[in-house]
C-alpha positions, 0 to 999 in steps of 0.5 A: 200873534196869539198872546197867552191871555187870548188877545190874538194880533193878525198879519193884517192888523199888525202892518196896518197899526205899523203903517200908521205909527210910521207916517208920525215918526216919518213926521217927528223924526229925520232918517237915521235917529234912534227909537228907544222902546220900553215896554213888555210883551205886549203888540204895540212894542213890535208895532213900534219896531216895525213902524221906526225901521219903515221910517228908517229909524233903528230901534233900541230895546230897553229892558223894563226892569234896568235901573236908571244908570243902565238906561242913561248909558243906553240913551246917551250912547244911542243918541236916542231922539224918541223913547216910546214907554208901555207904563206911566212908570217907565214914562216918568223914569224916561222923563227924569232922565230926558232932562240930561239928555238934550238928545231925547226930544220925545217920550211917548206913552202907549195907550190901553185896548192892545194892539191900539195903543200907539192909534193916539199918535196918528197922523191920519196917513198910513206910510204903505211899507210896499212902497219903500224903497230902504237900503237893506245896510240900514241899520234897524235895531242897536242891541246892548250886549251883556256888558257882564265886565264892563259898560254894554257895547251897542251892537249895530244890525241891518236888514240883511242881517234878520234874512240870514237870520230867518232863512237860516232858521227856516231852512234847517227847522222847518216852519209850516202853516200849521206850526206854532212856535212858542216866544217865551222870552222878552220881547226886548231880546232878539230873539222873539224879533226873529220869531216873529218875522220867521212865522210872518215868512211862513204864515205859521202863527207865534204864540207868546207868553206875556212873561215865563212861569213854570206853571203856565209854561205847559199850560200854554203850550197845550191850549195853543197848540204849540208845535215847536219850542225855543229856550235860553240860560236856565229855563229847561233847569227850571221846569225840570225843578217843577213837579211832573204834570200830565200836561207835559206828555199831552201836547203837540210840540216836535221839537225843543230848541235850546242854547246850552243843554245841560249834558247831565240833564239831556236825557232827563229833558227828552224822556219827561216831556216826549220829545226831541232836544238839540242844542244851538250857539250863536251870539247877538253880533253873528245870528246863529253859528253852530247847532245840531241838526234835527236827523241827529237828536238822538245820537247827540243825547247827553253829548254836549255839544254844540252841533256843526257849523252851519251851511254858510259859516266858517270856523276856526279854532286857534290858541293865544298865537292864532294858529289852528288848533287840532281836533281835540285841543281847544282854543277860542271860536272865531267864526266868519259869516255872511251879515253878521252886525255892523260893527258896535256903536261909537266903539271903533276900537272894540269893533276892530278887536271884534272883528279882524282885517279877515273879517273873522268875528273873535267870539271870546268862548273856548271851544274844542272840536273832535274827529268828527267835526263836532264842537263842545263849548269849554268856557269864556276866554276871561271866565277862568280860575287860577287856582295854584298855577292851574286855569280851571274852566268856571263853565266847566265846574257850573256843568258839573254843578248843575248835574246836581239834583238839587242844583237849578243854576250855579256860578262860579267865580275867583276868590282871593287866596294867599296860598294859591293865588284865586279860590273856586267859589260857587254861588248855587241857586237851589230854589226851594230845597233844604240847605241842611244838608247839601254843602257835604252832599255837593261836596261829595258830588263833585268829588266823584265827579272831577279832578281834585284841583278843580273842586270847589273850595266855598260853596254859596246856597241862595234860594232866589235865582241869580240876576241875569243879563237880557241873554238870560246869562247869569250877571257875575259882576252882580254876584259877591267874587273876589273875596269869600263871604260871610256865611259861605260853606268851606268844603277843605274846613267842613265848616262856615266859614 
């Protein structure tokens, strides 16, 4: 692990500090109890994952910056028996919370001199990993999902479910010795979980930035050596927002992985940073499902899709009935794949809705597929507008949003419309640029480019991005929807309303 700031972690270190901190939790905890980790990206917090699935524990992430009715409901939930914190901050915000949740026994505080800081929980022995004898069903991690529409649901995945995982990145990338991949996402995502074992499997070293930044994102990718890239939700939107920098033409990067390309900015992506960019879709409770592959990069810019179904998983795309629905016609994902999550905790009712007698995994996102099998995602099953009779794709309206020169990010929610029913409203993040001008230019923008009835009625300017969910989605049910706010530009009226 070779961390932005030059603290570099070995193979070595890393199982020797996971030895040891999984002979104390052996000690204090039985098989099966639940591990919460608070922290940032630092090494101790894969220390702790390591040493509680060792231990036979399952680790729960908890995002740092969660507020205090998030986190109970994630401790209470997971029946967490022991929280480890990275900040005397966090720590007291876990004692606090201990106090109504009989559950939590424990909350550690990570100790200064990384990657040492759990050494002061030492029992003397180390637990020797090679000697472990663990079901591979066992549960390892619980990761909440986004909980955009309600609560987070805890998603329960296994051993099993990390080697299909890694296999699967590691077969269709490639990964070598001399390769670096860059972790440019927090470590209480998953994603930087499967990183980190792909590059352990190929003793290809990970580089990790301590927290995203557009500045030091280059930067970071030249004086390490970075050979593959991995981005999420608007990070691509970001850079690109950036001034050009010869950094971006002098590095050592092949390839580019991200979730969702911006069609409309594809070819943009390819041509500024010299490189290779190839979409892939996968949700926390499957691991990857679909992605295009490398051999057709070039052929697939400023397309938008989302690739082919991977080797070892199936599809179908059916209507609100469950019957297929032909090339060209959309209808909702449902994948079916080998060690994909357990089920959700405590949630038998959502699991069986999840996951059907067929063992088919009911995703909730809208997909099409056209003649020759490649798959073009349309929206959230629930993310529509129904504006005068019509449902309008959100996910359809955001794309065309982005395509903006100045549009970094854009949400699109109902409004309440006594005439038609639900508005289009868009809440667009535009960072530094002048909103002086721009509600009659993106008025105008998006005239040309789509159909009249699904054209933004109310148009919001923010010049600070959007709250997001840990999956860097945009957080809707954190942003103002249902009725038009003060100040909201009416592109029917050419006005404020």
């Amino acid at each position: 692990m070779i961390f932005e700031d030059g603290t570099r972690v070995s193979a070595g270190t890393l199982l020797a500090r996971s030895e040891e901190f999984a002979a104390y939790l052996s000690e204090n905890l039985r098989q099966g109890s639940v591990v919460a980790v608070m922290g940032a990206n630092r090494a101790e917090f894969m220390v702790a994952w390591f040493a509680s699935v060792g231990a036979g524990c399952a680790v729960v992430a908890l995002n740092p910056q969660a507020g205090s009715h998030d986190l109970e409901h994630v401790l209470r939930d997971s029946s967490a028996t022991l929280a480890i914190a990275d900040s005397k901050e966090s720590q007291e915000v876990l004692e606090r919370l201990s106090e109504d949740l009989p559950k939590l026994e424990h909350v550690l505080l990570m100790g200064e001199g990384e990657p040492d800081g759990l050494t002061g929980y030492e029992t003397g022995e180390r637990l020797d990993f090679r000697e472990l004898d663990l079901d591979p069903d066992t549960i390892t991690n619980i990761y909440y999902t986004s909980g955009t529409t309600g609560p987070p649901k805890g998603c329960m995945v296994n051993h099993r479910y990390w080697k299909r995982l890694v296999d699967s990145y590691l077969e269709e990338r490639g990964l070598g010795e001399d390769d670096r991949i860059l972790c440019c996402l927090k470590f209480f995502y998953n994603d930087p979980s499967w990183q980190l074992l792909a590059s352990l499997s190929a003793g290809a070293p990970l580089v990790i930035m301590r927290k995203f930044s557009v500045s030091r994102f280059w930067r970071v990718v030249n004086d390490n050596g970075v050979t593959q890239l991995f981005t999420i939700g608007s990070i691509p939107a970001l850079l690109l927002s950036a001034p050009a920098s010869p950094l971006e033409r002098q590095h050592s990067v092949r390839f580019g992985v991200q979730v969702a390309i911006d069609a409309e900015r594809h070819r943009e992506m390819v041509e500024r940073w010299g490189v290779p960019w190839v979409d892939s879709y996968g949700l926390t409770e499957t691991g990857g499902l679909v992605s295009v592959p490398l051999a057709d990069a070039e052929a697939m810019i400023g397309r938008g899709t989302m690739g082919r179904p991977r080797k070892d998983v199936e599809i179908r795309l059916v209507d609100e009935s469950g019957a297929d629905m032909p090339a060209g016609k959309p209808g909702e994902l449902l994948a079916r794949v080998p060690d994909m999550m357990v089920g959700y905790l405590n949630r038998p009712d959502a699991t069986k809705a999840a996951i059907d007698e067929e063992n088919w995994f009911h995703t909730g996102d809208v997909v099409r597929a056209d003649e020759d099998g490649w798959l073009y995602f349309s929206g959230r099953k629930k993310d529509i507008v129904r504006r005068a009779g019509e449902n309008i794709s959100a996910s359809e309206v955001e794309e065309v949003l982005r395509g903006h020169p100045q549009v970094i990010d854009a949400a699109v929610v109902p409004v309440a419309d006594e005439l038609k029913g639900e508005e289009i409203l868009a809440h667009l993040y535009v960072g530094e640029a002048s909103t002086e001008a721009l509600p009659e230019d993106v008025a105008g923008f998006c005239t040309d480019k789509l159909a009249r009835h699904k054209l933004p009625r109310y148009l919001i300017f923010r010049h600070e991005d959007f709250p997001r969910t840990p999956s860097m989605r945009i957080a809707k049910n954190k942003i103002e929807h249902g009725t038009v706010p003060d100040g909201a530009w009416d592109c029917e009226q050419a006005e404020v309303v």
